[in-house]
BAMI-407323 format. One record per residue (C-alpha): x, y, z; residue in one letter. Coordinates in nm, 2 decimals. Each point is the difference from the previous one (the first is absolute). Layout:
<pt><u>X</u><v>Y</v><w>Z</w><r>a</r></pt>
...
***
This chain:
<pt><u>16.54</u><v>-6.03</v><w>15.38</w><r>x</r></pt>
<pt><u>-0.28</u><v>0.19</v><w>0.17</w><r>x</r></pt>
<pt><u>-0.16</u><v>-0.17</v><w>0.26</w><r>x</r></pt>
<pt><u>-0.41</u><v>0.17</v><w>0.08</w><r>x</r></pt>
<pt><u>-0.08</u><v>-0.15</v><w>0.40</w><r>x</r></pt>
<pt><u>-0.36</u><v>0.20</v><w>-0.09</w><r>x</r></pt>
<pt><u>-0.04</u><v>-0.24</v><w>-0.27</w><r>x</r></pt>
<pt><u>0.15</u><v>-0.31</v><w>0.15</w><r>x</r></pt>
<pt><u>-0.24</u><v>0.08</v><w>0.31</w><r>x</r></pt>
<pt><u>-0.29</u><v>0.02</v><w>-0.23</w><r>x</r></pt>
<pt><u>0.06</u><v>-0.36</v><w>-0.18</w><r>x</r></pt>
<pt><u>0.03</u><v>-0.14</v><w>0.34</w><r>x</r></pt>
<pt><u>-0.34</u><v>0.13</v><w>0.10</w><r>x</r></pt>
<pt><u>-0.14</u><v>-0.05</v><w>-0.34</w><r>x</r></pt>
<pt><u>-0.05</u><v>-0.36</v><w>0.16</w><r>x</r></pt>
<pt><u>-0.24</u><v>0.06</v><w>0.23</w><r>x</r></pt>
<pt><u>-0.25</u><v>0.07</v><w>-0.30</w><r>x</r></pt>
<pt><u>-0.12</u><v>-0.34</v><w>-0.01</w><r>x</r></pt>
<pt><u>-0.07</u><v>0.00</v><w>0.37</w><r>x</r></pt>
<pt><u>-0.17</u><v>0.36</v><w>-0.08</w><r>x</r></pt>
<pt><u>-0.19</u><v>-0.12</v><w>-0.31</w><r>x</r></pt>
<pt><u>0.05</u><v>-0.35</v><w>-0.05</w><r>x</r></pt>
<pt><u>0.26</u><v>0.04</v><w>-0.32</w><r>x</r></pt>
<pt><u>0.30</u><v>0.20</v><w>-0.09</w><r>x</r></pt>
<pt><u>0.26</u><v>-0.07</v><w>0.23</w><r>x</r></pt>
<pt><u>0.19</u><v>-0.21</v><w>-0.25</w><r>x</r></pt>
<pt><u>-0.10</u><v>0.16</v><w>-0.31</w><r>x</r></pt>
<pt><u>0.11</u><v>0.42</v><w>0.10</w><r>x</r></pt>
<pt><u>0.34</u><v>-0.11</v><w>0.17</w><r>x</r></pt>
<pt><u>0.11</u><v>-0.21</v><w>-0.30</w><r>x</r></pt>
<pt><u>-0.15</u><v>0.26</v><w>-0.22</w><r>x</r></pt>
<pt><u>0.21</u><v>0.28</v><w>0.22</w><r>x</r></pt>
<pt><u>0.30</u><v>-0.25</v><w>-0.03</w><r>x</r></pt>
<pt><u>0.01</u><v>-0.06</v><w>-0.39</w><r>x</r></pt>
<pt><u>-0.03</u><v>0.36</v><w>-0.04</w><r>x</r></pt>
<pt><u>0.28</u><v>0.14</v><w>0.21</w><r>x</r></pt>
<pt><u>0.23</u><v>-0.32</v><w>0.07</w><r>x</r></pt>
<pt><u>0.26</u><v>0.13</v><w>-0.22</w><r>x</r></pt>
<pt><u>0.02</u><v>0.34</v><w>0.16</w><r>x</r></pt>
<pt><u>0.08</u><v>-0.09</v><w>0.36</w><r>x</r></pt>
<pt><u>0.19</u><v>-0.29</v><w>0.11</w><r>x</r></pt>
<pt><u>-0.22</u><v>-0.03</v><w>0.36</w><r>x</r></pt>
<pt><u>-0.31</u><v>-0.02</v><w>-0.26</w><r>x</r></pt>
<pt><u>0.10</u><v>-0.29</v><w>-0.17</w><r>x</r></pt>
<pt><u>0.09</u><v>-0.16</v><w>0.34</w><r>x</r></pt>
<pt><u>-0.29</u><v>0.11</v><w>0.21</w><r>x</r></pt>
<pt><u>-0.22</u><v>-0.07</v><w>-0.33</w><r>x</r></pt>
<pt><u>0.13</u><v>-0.36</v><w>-0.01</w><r>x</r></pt>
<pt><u>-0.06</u><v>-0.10</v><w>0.34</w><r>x</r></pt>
<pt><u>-0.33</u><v>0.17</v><w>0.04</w><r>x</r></pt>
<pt><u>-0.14</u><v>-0.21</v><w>-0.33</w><r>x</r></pt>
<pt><u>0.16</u><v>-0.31</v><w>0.11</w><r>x</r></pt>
<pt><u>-0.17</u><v>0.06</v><w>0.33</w><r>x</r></pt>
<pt><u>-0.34</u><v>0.07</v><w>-0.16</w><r>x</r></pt>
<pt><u>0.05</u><v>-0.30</v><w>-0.21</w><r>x</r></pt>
<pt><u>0.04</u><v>-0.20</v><w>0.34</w><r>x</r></pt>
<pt><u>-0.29</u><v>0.13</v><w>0.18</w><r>x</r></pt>
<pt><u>-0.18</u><v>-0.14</v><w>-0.30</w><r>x</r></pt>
<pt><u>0.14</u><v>-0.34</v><w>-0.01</w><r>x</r></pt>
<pt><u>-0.02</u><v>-0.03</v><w>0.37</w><r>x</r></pt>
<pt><u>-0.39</u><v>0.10</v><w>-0.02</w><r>x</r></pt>
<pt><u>-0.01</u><v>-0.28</v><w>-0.24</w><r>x</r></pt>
<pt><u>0.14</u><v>-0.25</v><w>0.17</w><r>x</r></pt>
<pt><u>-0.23</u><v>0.10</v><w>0.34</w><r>x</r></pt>
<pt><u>-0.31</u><v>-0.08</v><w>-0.19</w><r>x</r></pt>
<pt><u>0.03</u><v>-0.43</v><w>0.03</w><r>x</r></pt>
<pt><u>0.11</u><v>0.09</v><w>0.33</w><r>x</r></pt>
<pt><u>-0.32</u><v>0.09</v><w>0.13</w><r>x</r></pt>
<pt><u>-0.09</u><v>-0.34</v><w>-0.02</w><r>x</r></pt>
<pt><u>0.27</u><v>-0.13</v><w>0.20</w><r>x</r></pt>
<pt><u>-0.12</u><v>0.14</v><w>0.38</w><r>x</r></pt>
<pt><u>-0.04</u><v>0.31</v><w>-0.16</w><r>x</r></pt>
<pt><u>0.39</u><v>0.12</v><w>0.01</w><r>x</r></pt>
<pt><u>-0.11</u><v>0.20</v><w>-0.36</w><r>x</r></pt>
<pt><u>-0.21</u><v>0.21</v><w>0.20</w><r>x</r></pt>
<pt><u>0.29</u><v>0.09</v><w>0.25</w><r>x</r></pt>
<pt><u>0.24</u><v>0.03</v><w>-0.30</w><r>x</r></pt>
<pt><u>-0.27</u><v>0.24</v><w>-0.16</w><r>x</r></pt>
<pt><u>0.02</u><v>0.23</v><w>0.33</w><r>x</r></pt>
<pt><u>0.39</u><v>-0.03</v><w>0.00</w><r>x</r></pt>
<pt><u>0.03</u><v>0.12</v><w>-0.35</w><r>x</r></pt>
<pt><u>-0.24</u><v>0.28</v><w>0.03</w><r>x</r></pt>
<pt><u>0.16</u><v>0.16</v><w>0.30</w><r>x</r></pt>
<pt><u>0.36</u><v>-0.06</v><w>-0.16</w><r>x</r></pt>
<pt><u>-0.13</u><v>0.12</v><w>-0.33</w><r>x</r></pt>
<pt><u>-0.07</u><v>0.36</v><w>0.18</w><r>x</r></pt>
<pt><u>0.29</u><v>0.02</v><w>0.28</w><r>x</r></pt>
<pt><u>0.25</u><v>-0.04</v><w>-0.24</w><r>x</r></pt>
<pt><u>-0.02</u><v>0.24</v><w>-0.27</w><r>x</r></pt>
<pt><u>-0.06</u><v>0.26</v><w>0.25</w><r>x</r></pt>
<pt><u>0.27</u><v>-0.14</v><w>0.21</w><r>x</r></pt>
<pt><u>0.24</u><v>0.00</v><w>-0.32</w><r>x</r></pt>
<pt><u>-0.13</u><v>0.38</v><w>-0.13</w><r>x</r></pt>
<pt><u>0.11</u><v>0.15</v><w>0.33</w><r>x</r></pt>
<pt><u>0.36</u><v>-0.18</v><w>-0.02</w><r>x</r></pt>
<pt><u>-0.01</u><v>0.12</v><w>-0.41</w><r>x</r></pt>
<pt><u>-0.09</u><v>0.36</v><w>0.14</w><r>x</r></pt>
<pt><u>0.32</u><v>-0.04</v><w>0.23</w><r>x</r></pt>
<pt><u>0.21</u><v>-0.05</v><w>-0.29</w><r>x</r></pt>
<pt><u>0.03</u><v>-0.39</v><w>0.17</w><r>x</r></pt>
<pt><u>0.01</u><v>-0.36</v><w>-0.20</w><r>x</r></pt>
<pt><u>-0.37</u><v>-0.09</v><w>0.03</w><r>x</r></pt>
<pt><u>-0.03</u><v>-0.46</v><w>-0.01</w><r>x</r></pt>
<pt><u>-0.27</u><v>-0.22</v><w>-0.07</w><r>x</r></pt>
<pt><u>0.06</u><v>-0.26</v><w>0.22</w><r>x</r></pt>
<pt><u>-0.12</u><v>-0.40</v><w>-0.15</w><r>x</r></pt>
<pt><u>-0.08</u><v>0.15</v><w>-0.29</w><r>x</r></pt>
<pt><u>0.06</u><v>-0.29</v><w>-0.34</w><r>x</r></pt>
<pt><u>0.24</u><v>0.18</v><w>-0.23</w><r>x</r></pt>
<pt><u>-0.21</u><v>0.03</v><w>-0.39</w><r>x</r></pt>
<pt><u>0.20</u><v>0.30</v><w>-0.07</w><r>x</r></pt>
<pt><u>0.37</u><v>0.03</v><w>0.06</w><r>x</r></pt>
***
């Protein structure tokens, strides 16, 4: 099998489109996934951790809403998402670049 780094960079980055424009970061990597999982081994592996990541940013957003009310610890959960939401997919497109095994770290497995 082939493996594209070019493309694998570009489905890690694709994240950062909801931090760009508010949607996107889940929908164009699993769209990029679907479409080329079954050409390239490090797709389908790459592709399932970054949606399974995606899908844990949004359940741990979710769960930082009633947290607000408790001392506000939603508020700082909000800010600790956000700045892990943008650090790692650039973090994990420069490893991808470098032919290395990108990770998601405490992300829920949805997809394995």
């Amino acid at each position: 099998m082939n493996t594209n780094r070019q493309l694998l960079v570009l489905t890690h980055l694709s994240q950062l489109l909801t931090a760009i424009t508010g949607f996107g970061g889940l929908i164009v990597p699993l769209v990029i996934w679907i479409s080329k999982k079954d050409e390239d081994y490090q797709m389908d592996e790459q592709g399932k951790a970054i949606i399974n990541f995606q899908l844990s940013l949004i359940v741990n957003f979710i769960i930082c809403i009633p947290l607000i009310l408790i001392f506000g610890l939603g508020l700082l959960g909000f800010l600790i998402l956000g700045i892990v939401s943008v650090l790692l997919p650039i973090i994990n497109a420069i490893k991808a670049s470098h032919g290395e095994n990108p990770t998601y770290p405490l992300s829920y497995i949805f997809i394995n």
